[in-house]
C-alpha positions in Angstrom: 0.0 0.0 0.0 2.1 3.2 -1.7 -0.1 4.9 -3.1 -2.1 7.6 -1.6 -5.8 6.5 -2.6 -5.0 3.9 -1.1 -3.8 5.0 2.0 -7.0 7.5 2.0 -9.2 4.6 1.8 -7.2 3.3 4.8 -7.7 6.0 7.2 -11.6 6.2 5.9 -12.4 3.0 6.6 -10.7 2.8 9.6 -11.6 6.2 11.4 -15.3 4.8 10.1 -14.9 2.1 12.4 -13.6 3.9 15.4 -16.2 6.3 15.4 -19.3 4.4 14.2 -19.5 6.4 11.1 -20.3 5.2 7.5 -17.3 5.4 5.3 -19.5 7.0 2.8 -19.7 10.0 4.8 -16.1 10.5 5.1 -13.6 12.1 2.5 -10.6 13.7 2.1 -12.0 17.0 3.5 -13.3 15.5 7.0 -11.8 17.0 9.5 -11.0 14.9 12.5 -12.3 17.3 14.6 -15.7 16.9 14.0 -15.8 13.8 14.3 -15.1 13.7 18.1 -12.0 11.6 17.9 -10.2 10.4 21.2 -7.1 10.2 22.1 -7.3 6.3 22.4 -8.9 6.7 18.6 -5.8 8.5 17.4 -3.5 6.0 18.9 -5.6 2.8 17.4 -5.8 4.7 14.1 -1.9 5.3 14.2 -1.2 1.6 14.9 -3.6 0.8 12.3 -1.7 2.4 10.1 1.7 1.6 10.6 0.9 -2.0 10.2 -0.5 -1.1 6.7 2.0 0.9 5.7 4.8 -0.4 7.5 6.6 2.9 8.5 6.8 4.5 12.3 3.9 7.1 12.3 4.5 10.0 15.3 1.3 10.6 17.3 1.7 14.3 17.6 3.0 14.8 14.3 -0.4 12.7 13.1 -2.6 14.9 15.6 -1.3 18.1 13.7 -3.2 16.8 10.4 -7.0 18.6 10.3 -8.0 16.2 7.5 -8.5 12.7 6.1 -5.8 14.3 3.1 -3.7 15.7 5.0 -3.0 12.7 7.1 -2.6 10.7 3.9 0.1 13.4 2.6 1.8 13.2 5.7 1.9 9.4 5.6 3.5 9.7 1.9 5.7 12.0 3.1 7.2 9.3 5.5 6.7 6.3 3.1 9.2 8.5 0.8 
C-alpha cells in the first residue's frame, strides 16, 4: 500500500470504524475534529496504520493533520 488513494481509503475505513460512522460520509475533507475523535482513537488509528504501511507514524506529528488528506500526505511523506 504506496499509493495515496489507497492510504485515504485506509484511514476512511478505519476512522469509520472507530467512530461508528459510514465510510460514505467520510472524505478527504473531514476534518477529525468533528468527528469527536479520542485520544485512544488516534492511537488505534496510528497503529492501524503503521501496520499497513509499515513505517513509524508520530502521534503528535499525526494529531497536527486537520483532515483525512492531510494525514494521507503526511503518511507519503514518510513512506518516501
Amino acid at each position: 500500500m504506496e499509493e495515496r488513494h489507497e492510504i485515504v481509503k485506509a484511514i476512511i475505513e478505519r476512522t469509520a470504524k472507530l467512530t461508528g460512522r459510514d465510510p460514505a460520509e467520510l472524505n478527504e475533507d473531514t476534518e477529525f475534529a468533528g468527528l469527536d475523535m479520542k485520544s485512544v482513537n488516534y492511537s488505534q488509528l496510528i497503529v492501524y496504520l503503521e501496520d499497513e504501511v509499515d513505517v513509524e507514524i508520530s502521534y503528535m506529528a499525526f494529531r497536527k493533520n486537520a483532515t483525512i488528506g492531510q494525514a494521507a500526505d503526511y503518511i507519503m511523506s514518510l513512506i518516501g
